[in-house]
C-alpha positions as CSV (number, residue, x, y, z in Angstrom):
1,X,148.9,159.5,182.6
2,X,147.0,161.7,180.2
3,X,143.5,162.3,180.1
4,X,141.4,164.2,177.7
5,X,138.1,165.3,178.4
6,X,136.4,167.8,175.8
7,X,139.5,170.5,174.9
8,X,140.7,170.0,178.5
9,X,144.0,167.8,178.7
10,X,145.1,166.3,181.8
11,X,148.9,165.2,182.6
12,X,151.0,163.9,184.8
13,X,154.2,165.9,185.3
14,X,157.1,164.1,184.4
15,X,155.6,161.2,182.8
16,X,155.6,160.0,178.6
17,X,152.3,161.0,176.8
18,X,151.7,160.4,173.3
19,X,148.6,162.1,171.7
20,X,147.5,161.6,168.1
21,X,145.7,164.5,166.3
22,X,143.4,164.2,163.7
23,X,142.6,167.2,161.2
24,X,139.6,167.8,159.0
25,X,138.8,170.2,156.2
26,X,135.9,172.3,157.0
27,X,133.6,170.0,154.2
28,X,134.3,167.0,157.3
29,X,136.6,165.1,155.1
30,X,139.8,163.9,156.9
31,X,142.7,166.3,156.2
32,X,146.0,164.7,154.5
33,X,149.9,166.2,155.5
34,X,151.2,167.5,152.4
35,X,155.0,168.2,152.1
36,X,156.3,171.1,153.9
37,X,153.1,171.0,156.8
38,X,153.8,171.2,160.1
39,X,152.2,170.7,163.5
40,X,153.2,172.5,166.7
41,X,152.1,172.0,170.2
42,X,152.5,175.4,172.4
43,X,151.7,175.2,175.9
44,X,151.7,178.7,178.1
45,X,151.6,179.5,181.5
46,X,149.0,182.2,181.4
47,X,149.6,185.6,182.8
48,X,146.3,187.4,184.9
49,X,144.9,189.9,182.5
50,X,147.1,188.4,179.6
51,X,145.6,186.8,176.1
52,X,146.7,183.2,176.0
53,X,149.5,184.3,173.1
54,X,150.8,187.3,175.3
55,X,151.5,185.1,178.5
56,X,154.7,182.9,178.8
57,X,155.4,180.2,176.1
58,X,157.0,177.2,178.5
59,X,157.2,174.4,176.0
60,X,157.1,173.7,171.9
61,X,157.2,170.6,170.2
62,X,156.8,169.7,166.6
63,X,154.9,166.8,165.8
64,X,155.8,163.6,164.0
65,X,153.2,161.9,161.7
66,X,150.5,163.8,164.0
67,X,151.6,162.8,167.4
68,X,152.7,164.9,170.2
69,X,155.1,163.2,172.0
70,X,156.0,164.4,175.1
71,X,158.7,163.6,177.6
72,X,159.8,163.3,181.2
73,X,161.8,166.0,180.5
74,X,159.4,168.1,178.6
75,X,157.4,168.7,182.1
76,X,159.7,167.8,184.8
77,X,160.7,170.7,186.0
78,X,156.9,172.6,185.3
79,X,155.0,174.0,188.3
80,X,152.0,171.7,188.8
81,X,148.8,173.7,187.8
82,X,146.6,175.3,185.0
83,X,148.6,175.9,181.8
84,X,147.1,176.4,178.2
85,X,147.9,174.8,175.2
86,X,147.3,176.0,171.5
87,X,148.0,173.1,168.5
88,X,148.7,174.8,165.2
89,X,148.7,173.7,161.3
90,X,151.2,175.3,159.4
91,X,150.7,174.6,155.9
92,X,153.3,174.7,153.2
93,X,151.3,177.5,151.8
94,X,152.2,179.9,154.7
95,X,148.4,179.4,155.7
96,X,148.1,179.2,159.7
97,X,144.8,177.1,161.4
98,X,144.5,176.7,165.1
99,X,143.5,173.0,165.7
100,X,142.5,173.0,169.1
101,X,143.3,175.1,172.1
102,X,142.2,174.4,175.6
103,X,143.1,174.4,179.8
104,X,146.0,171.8,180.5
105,X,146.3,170.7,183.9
106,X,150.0,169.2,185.0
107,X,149.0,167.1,188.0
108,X,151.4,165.6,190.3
Protein backbone atom coordinates (compact mmCIF):
# COMPACT_ATOMS: atom_id res chain seq x y z
CA UNK A 1 0.00 0.00 0.00
CA UNK A 2 1.18 3.50 -0.56
CA UNK A 3 -0.23 6.54 0.73
CA UNK A 4 0.61 10.08 0.04
CA UNK A 5 -0.45 12.73 2.13
CA UNK A 6 1.11 16.38 1.46
CA UNK A 7 5.21 15.49 0.84
CA UNK A 8 4.69 12.65 3.38
CA UNK A 9 4.80 9.09 1.55
CA UNK A 10 3.57 6.11 3.33
CA UNK A 11 4.61 2.42 2.34
CA UNK A 12 4.33 -0.89 3.06
CA UNK A 13 7.60 -2.71 3.35
CA UNK A 14 7.86 -5.31 0.87
CA UNK A 15 4.99 -4.65 -1.21
CA UNK A 16 4.82 -3.08 -5.24
CA UNK A 17 4.17 0.72 -5.42
CA UNK A 18 3.98 2.68 -8.49
CA UNK A 19 3.98 6.53 -8.20
CA UNK A 20 3.60 8.86 -11.18
CA UNK A 21 5.30 12.33 -10.93
CA UNK A 22 4.31 15.20 -12.53
CA UNK A 23 6.76 18.28 -13.24
CA UNK A 24 6.04 21.94 -13.98
CA UNK A 25 8.03 24.82 -15.14
CA UNK A 26 7.95 27.64 -12.73
CA UNK A 27 5.42 29.74 -15.29
CA UNK A 28 2.72 26.46 -14.06
CA UNK A 29 2.92 24.98 -17.46
CA UNK A 30 3.32 21.07 -17.41
CA UNK A 31 6.99 20.23 -17.94
CA UNK A 32 7.88 17.79 -21.11
CA UNK A 33 10.99 14.97 -20.81
CA UNK A 34 13.43 15.96 -23.32
CA UNK A 35 16.12 13.51 -24.50
CA UNK A 36 18.84 12.81 -22.16
CA UNK A 37 16.50 13.81 -18.69
CA UNK A 38 16.39 11.85 -16.03
CA UNK A 39 14.43 11.20 -12.85
CA UNK A 40 15.90 9.62 -9.67
CA UNK A 41 14.21 8.67 -6.51
CA UNK A 42 16.74 8.64 -3.35
CA UNK A 43 15.54 7.55 -0.18
CA UNK A 44 17.96 7.94 3.15
CA UNK A 45 17.94 6.72 6.38
CA UNK A 46 18.72 9.91 8.21
CA UNK A 47 21.51 10.20 10.65
CA UNK A 48 20.80 12.51 14.21
CA UNK A 49 22.51 15.72 13.52
CA UNK A 50 23.00 14.83 9.79
CA UNK A 51 21.58 16.98 6.67
CA UNK A 52 19.26 14.64 4.73
CA UNK A 53 22.26 14.36 1.81
CA UNK A 54 25.00 13.50 4.54
CA UNK A 55 23.00 10.60 6.11
CA UNK A 56 22.93 6.99 4.52
CA UNK A 57 21.57 6.67 0.82
CA UNK A 58 19.60 3.01 1.24
CA UNK A 59 17.89 2.90 -2.16
CA UNK A 60 18.05 4.64 -5.94
CA UNK A 61 15.91 4.16 -8.68
CA UNK A 62 15.59 5.72 -12.02
CA UNK A 63 12.33 6.44 -13.32
CA UNK A 64 10.59 5.24 -16.42
CA UNK A 65 8.19 7.70 -18.30
CA UNK A 66 7.84 9.42 -14.66
CA UNK A 67 6.99 6.50 -12.52
CA UNK A 68 8.80 5.25 -9.63
CA UNK A 69 8.38 1.80 -9.51
CA UNK A 70 9.22 0.13 -6.66
CA UNK A 71 9.64 -3.51 -5.69
CA UNK A 72 9.31 -6.19 -3.04
CA UNK A 73 12.79 -6.29 -3.18
CA UNK A 74 13.48 -2.64 -3.20
CA UNK A 75 12.26 -2.51 0.69
CA UNK A 76 12.24 -5.99 1.96
CA UNK A 77 14.94 -6.16 3.77
CA UNK A 78 14.51 -2.05 5.17
CA UNK A 79 14.10 -1.47 8.96
CA UNK A 80 10.46 -0.37 9.39
CA UNK A 81 10.51 3.49 10.30
CA UNK A 82 11.06 7.16 9.28
CA UNK A 83 13.26 7.39 6.13
CA UNK A 84 13.56 10.56 3.73
CA UNK A 85 13.25 10.69 0.20
CA UNK A 86 14.57 13.36 -2.31
CA UNK A 87 13.17 13.12 -6.27
CA UNK A 88 15.54 14.75 -8.64
CA UNK A 89 15.34 16.24 -12.42
CA UNK A 90 18.37 15.85 -14.12
CA UNK A 91 18.25 17.63 -17.32
CA UNK A 92 20.21 16.95 -20.41
CA UNK A 93 21.67 20.29 -19.84
CA UNK A 94 23.56 19.23 -16.69
CA UNK A 95 20.87 21.52 -14.84
CA UNK A 96 19.81 19.75 -11.39
CA UNK A 97 16.04 20.58 -9.71
CA UNK A 98 14.79 18.92 -6.66
CA UNK A 99 11.12 17.88 -7.28
CA UNK A 100 9.90 17.03 -4.07
CA UNK A 101 11.50 15.77 -0.87
CA UNK A 102 9.74 14.69 2.19
CA UNK A 103 9.45 12.02 5.52
CA UNK A 104 8.81 8.35 4.13
CA UNK A 105 7.36 6.04 6.47
CA UNK A 106 8.00 2.00 5.70
CA UNK A 107 5.21 0.51 7.76
CA UNK A 108 4.92 -3.09 8.31
Amino acid sequence: MLNINGSKISFVRGDTGYLQVTIHTRTGEFYIMQEGDSIAFHLFKKRKGKKIEESDKVLTKILQNRTLTLEPEDTFFLQCGVYYYKIILTKADGEVQTINYGPFVLTK
